[in-house]
Each structure stands twice: as structure tokens, then as C-alpha cells.
N, C-alpha and C positions, 0 to 999 in steps of 0.2 A: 458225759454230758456235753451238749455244745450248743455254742452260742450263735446268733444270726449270723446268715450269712453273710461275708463279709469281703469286702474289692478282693481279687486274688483266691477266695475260697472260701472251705469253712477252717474256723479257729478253733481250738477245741480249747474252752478254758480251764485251767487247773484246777486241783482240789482246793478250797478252804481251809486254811491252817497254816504251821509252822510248816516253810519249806526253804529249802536252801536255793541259792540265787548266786550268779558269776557278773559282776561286769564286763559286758563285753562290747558295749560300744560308749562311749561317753563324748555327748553332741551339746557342742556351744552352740545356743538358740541365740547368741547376741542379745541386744537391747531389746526386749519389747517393747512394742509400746504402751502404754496406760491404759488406755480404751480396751483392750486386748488382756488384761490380765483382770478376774473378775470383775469385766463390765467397767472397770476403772473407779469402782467403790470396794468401801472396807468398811464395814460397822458405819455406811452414812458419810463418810469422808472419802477423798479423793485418792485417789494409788498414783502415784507418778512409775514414770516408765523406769523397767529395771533389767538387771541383767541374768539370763536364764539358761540352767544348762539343764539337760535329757539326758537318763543313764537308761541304756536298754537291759534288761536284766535275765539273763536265762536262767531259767528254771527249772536245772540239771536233772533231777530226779522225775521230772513227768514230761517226756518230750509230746510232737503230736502222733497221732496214728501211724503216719507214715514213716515217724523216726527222726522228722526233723526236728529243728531247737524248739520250743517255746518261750517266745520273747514277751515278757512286762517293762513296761515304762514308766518310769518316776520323774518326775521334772522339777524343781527346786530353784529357789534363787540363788546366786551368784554372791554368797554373804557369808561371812562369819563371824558373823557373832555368838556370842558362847551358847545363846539357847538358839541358832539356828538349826536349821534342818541339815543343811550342808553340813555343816559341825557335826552332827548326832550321826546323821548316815556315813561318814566320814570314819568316822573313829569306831563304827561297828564293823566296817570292813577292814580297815588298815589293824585292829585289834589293840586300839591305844588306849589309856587314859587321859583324862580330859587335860592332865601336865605333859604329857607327851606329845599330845597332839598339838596344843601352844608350844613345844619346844619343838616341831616339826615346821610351826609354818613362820615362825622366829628367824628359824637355822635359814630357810629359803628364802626368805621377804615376803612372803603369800604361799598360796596353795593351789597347785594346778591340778585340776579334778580327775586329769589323764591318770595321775600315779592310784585308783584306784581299779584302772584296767587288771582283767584276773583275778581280780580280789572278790573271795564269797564270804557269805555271811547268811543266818536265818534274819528269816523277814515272814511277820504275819500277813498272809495272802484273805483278804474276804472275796464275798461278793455281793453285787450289786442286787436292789431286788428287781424281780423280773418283770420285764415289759409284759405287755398285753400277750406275747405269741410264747411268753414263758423265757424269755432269753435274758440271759445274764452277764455280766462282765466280771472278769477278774480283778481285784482293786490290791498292788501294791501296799501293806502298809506303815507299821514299823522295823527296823530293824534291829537287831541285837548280834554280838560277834558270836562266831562258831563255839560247839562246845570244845574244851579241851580236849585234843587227841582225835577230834572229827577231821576226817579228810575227805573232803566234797567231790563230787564225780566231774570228771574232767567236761568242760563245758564245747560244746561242739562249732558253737560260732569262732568265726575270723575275728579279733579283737581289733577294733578301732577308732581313734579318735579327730574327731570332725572341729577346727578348729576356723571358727566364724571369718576371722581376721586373716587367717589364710586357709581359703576355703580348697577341697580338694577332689577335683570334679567326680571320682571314680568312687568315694565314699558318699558323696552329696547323691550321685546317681542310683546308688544303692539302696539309698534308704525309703522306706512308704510315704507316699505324698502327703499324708497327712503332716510327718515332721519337714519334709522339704518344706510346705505352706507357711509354717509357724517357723524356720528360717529365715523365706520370705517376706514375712513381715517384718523383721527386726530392723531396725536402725540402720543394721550394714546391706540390708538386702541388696543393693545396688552390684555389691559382691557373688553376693549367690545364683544371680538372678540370671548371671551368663550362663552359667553350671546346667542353666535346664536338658533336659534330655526325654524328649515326652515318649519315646521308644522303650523307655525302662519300666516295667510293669513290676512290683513286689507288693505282698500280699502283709496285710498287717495285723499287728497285733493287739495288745491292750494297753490301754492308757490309761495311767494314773494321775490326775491333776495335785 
């Protein structure tokens, strides 16, 4: 099955269901801005700007045609609080309980999102319903830790982390224009914004809001 075509190719989006997933890029989006994160309403009320990070997620078990990664995107606030999303996606990959996980980010003073580089986990994968020409998207969407004694297939991408505040020209240039864009908007873009490199062409994936 595949989906519209899309900058760089075609995608071919994943099956539907429980599949296993690697971290392997984990991208500080910086401050959004307000207007930028659902329109800058919530149920009628105002969203103030916050801060966001992109985990790119491969999806070890169904590469595309040609054998390369199949990359899903999640994107999350920069929060932890106990029913945050950070928190829940957090503690399915690192395979914590919820006292572990507070005694992990205790021990540290916070939580830097990088230490989930490597780390897999199953995650329910849906999809979108289909456009007019029949096309679909793959939707990231909960996750739960691996089962006991599951050992997930080694993930084929370069693992790396993109880190807003010191940005890092050769992983910024790497990545699909789409996430550069949503970089560029943040608060620090002023940083990123040298980084451009319009010679760099990568073909992109799917995104999970």
C-alpha cells in the first residue's frame, strides 16, 4: 500500500497495528510559538507558546521497498508532568514504572529526551482515512514497553540528537524540510536559521501531531 506521492519519492506507509519502533533521532523544536501550535486555541481558550521536541521513530520490522528505514514522527511537549505525554512515551521505552521514572529524573534535576536514543518499544500504528485519490497516512500512536524477552531488530538509521540551543549544522542539514521549517519557527530560530543549506534534498516521512 502506498501513499501520495511525496518531496523526494514515494513513502510507502506501514501496516496498521502493533509494531515495534527505535528511537533514533530525537529533535528539539525549541519554543513554539502560540499561533503555531493548534491555531493557538484549546477548547476556546488561548495556548501560549511552549516548548517541543520530534522523536523520529523507525519502524524496524517493515522497512520500504528498497530496504531503507521507515521513519514515523511524534512530536510532544517539553513537560512532565505525571499525566504528560513525555512521561507515558518516556517510561514505555526506558521500561520504567511510574516510581522509577520520578526517581530518574530526581537523581538528574530533569530529563533530557536524548537518553531515549536506541530505545524501542511497541506503539499502535493507525491510519488516516483516505483522501479523494485513496491515500493514507501512517499515525504514530500509543506506546506500551516491549514484551518480556522480546529483542527488537536492530534499527538501520544513524542515531541522533538535534539540540536547538546548540544547533548542529550536519544533523539540521539532514533532516526533511518540513522539520527544519517547524525549527525555524521557534523562538531560537535566529540559531537555526544560519544552518540553511538549500542543496540538501531528503525525502520525508510521516508525521504525527
Amino acid at each position: 500500500m502506498k501513499a501520495a506521492q511525496l518531496k523526494g519519492g514515494s513513502f510507502v506507509q506501514p501496516e496498521a497495528g502493533t509494531q515495534t519502533v527505535t528511537v533514533v533521532k530525537v529533535i528539539d523544536l525549541g519554543t513554539q510559538p502560540a499561533d503555531v501550535i493548534k491555531g493557538g486555541q484549546y477548547a476556546g481558550k488561548p495556548i501560549a507558546a511552549g516548548p517541543k521536541v520530534l522523536f523520529a521513530l523507525e519502524v524496524v520490522d517493515s522497512p520500504q521497498e528498497d530496504g531503507s528505514a521507515t521513519i514515523l514522527y511524534k512530536e510532544t511537549t517539553m513537560a512532565l508532568g505525571a499525566k504528560s505525554n513525555l512521561a507515558a512515551l518516556s517510561k514505555s521505552f526506558l521500561q520504567l514504572s511510574d516510581e522509577q521514572f520520578a526517581a530518574l529524573v530526581t537523581q538528574n534535576g530533569g530529563f533530557v529526551p536524548d537518553q531515549l536514543l536506541g530505545k524501542s518499544a511497541l506503539s499502535s500504528i493507525t491510519h488516516s482515512p483516505k483522501d479523494d485519490q485513496g491515500h493514507y497516512r501512517a499515525r504514530v500512536g500509543t506506546f506500551q514497553s516491549l514484551l518480556k524477552g522480546q529483542v527488537p531488530t536492530t534499527a538501520k538509521t544513524k542515531l541522533a540528537f538535534y539540540d536547538v540551543e546548540n544547533p548542529d549544522a550536519e544533523i539540521y542539514n539532514s533532516l526533511p524540510d518540513f522539520i527544519k521549517a517547524k525549527i525555524d519557527q521557534s523562538l531560537e530560530s535566529p540559531q537555526a536559521g544560519s544552518l540553511k543549506d538549500s542543496s540538501v534534498s531528503v525525502s520525508s516521512g510521516s508525521l504525527d501531531l
